[in-house]
C-alpha positions in Angstrom: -73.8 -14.5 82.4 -70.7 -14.2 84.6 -68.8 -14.7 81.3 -70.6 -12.6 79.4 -69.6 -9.5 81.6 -66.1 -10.5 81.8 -65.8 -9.3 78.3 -67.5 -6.2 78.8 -65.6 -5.5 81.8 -62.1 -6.4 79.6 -63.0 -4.3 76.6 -64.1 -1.4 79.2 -61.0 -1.4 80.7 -58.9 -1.7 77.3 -60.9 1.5 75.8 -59.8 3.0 79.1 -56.4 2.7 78.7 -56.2 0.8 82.5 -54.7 -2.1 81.4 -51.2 -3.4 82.5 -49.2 -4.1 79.2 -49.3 -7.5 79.5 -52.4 -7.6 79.9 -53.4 -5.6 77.2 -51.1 -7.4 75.0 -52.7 -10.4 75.6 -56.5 -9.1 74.8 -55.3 -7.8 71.5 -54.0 -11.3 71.1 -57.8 -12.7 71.9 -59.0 -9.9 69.5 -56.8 -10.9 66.4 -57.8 -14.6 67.4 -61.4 -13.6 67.5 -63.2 -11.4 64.7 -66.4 -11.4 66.7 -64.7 -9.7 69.7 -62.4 -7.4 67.6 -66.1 -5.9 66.5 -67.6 -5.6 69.9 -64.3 -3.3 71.1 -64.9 -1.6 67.9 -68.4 -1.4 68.6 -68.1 -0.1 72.4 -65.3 2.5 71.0 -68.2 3.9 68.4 -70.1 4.5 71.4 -67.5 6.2 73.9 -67.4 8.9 70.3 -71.0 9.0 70.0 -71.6 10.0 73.7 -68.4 12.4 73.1 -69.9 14.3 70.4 -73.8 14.2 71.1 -75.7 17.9 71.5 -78.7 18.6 70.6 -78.4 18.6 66.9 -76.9 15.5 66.3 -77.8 13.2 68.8 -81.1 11.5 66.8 -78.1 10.4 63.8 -75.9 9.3 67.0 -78.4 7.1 68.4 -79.6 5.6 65.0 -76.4 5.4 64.2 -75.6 2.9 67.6 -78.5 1.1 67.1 -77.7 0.0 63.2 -74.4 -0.9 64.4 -75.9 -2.9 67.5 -78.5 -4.7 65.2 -75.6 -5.3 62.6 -73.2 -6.8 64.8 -75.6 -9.1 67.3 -76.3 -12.1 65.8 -72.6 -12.6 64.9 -71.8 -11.9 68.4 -74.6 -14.1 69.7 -73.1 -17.0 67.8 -69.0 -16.2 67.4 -68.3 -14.8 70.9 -71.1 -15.8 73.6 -72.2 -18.9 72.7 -74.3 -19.0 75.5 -75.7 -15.5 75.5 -79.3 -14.1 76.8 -80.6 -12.9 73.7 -83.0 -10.8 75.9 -79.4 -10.0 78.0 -77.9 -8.5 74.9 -81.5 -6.7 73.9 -81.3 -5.1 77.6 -77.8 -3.8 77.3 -78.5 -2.3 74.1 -81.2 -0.2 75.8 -79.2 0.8 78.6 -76.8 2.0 76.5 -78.9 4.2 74.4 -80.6 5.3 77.4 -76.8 6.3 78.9 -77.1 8.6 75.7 -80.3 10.4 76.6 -79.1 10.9 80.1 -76.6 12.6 79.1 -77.6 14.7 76.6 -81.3 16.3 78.3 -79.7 15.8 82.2 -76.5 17.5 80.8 -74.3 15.8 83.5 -70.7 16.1 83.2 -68.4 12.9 83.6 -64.9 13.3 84.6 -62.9 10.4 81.9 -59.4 9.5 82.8 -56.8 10.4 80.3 -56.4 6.6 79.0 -60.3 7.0 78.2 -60.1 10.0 77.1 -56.9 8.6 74.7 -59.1 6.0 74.0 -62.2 8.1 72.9 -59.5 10.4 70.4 -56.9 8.3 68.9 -57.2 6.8 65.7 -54.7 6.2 63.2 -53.6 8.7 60.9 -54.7 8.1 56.8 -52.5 7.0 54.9 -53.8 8.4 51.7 -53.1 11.8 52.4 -49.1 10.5 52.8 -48.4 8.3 50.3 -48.2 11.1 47.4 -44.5 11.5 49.8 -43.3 8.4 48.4 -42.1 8.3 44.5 -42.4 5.7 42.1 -39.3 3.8 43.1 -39.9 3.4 46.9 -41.4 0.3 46.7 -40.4 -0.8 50.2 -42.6 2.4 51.3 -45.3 0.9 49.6 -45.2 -2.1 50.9 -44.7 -0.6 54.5 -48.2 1.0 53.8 -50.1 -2.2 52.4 -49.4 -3.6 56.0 -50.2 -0.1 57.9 -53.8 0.1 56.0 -54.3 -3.4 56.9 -53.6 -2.8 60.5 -50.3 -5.1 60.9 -48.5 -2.7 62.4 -45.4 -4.9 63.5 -44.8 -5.8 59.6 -45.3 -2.0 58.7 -42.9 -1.0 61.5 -40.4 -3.4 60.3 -40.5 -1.9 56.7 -40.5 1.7 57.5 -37.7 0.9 59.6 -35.6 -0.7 56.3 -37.2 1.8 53.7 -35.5 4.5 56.4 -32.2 2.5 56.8 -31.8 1.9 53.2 -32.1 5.5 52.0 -30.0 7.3 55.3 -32.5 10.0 55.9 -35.2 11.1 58.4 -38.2 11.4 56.0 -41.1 13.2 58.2 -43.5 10.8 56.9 -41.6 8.2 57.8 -41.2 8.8 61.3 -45.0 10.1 61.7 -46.3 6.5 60.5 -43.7 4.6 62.7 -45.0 6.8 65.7 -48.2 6.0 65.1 -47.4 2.3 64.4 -45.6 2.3 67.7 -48.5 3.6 69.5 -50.7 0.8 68.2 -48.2 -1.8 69.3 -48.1 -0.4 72.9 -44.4 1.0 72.3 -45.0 4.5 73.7 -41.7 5.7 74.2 -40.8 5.1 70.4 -43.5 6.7 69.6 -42.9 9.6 71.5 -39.4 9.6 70.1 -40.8 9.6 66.5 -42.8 12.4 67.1 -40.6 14.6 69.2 -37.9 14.6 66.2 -40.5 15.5 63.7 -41.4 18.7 65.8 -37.7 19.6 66.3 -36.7 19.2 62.7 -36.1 21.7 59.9 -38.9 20.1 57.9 -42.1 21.8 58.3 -44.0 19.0 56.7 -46.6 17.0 58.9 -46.0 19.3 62.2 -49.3 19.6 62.8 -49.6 15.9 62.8 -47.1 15.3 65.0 -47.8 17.5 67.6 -51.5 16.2 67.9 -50.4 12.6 68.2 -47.2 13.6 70.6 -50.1 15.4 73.1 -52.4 11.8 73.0 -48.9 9.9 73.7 -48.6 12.2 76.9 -52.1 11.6 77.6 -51.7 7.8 77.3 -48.8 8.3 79.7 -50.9 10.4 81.9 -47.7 13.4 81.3 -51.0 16.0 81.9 -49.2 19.3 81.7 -47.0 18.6 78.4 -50.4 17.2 76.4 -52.1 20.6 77.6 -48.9 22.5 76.3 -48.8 20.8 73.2 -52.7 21.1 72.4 -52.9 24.4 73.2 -50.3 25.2 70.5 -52.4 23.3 68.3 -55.3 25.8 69.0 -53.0 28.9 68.8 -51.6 28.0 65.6 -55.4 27.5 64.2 -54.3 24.0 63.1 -56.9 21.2 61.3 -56.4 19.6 64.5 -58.0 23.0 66.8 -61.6 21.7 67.2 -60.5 18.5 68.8 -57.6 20.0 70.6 -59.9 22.5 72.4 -62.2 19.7 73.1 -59.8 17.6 74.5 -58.3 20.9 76.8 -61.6 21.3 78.0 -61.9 17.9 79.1 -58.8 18.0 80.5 -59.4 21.2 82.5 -62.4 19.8 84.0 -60.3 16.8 86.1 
């Protein structure tokens, strides 16, 4: 039992941005060690969304939703991860869980989230499909950098992006917007902040947007308050695809 809520208390803290670098860099070493924890972080992240998003209308798919993906992922987790779990432990948490959901939705109580959970609860990586039509035929180094980026090895796609952008001499937008986020998923903020803070200042117009979304959650992450707020404002202002979850984030962020 006491190991069991070790691992919950370690992926807690990881979604919640509260964990010292090296630290954190050695649970994503545990996670690429161990598919059947990677899937319970992945699992307790689904949740933090769900009980982001739930209102009235939704929140019957939200719960189904959690509990398909609880019933899905148990008996692997039972077996892989806690080999000596509580079945009726894991059954137990399940149910809080949910019930976490129902409090919050008919109680309507507000929780204050700290900026790494709210950075947590809004990151996720950029698609590369909508990018790649940037690269031509020839740029086969892109491609490569891109195999690794949809397979989540962001220290090999980083290395490639970086030669595809040394071999050619430029400053290609897309470029820099996946080595930002590649940077952000290998806990090198200030790169990342780098990458995205020359796309913005830039003549190219071409994946602004983008950039100023992931340069506010790099603040956030940094707990730089005031300069996510500015940037995400913008975001609504300029009626970006990014406005809905820019206003959601500024309201969250005006309620601390």
């Amino acid at each position: 039992m006491k190991d069991e809520r070790k691992y919950f208390e370690l992926t807690d803290r990881y979604l919640s941005g509260e964990m010292k670098d090296e630290e954190r860099l050695s649970f994503e070493k545990m996670m690429e060690e161990d598919v059947a924890l990677k899937k319970e972080v992945e699992l307790h992240r689904e949740i933090n969304r769900a009980v982001m998003a739930v209102d009235a209308e939704s929140f019957r798919d939200e719960v189904k939703s959690v509990r398909n993906s609880m019933k899905r992922n148990r008996r692997s987790l039972s077996k892989a991860l806690y080999p000596f779990v509580n079945h009726k432990w894991l059954a137990a948490a399940s149910v809080a869980l949910l019930l976490g959901l129902f409090v919050l939705l008919f109680l309507h109580t507000e929780r204050n989230y700290s900026n790494g959970q709210l950075y947590a609860m809004y990151f996720e990586p950029y698609r590369s499909g909508t990018l790649e039509r940037s690269a031509t035929a020839s740029d086969s180094l892109f491609s490569v950098a891109m195999y690794y980026y949809n397979k989540h090895n962001y220290e090999k796609s980083i290395a490639m992006l970086k030669e595809y952008s040394a071999n050619n001499n430029n400053e290609n937008p897309a470029v820099m917007l996946y080595l930002g986020i590649s940077y952000l998923e290998t806990g090198k903020v200030d790169s990342a902040e780098e990458m995205f803070d020359k796309i913005l200042k830039s003549d190219n117009s071409l994946f602004k947007e983008q950039a100023g979304w992931y340069l506010s959650l790099t603040y956030l992450k940094q707990n730089k308050k005031k300069k996510a707020a500015e940037l995400l404002k913008n975001l609504v202002e300029e009626k970006s695809w990014f406005s809905p979850k820019a206003q959601e984030l500024l309201d969250y962020l005006g309620s601390q």
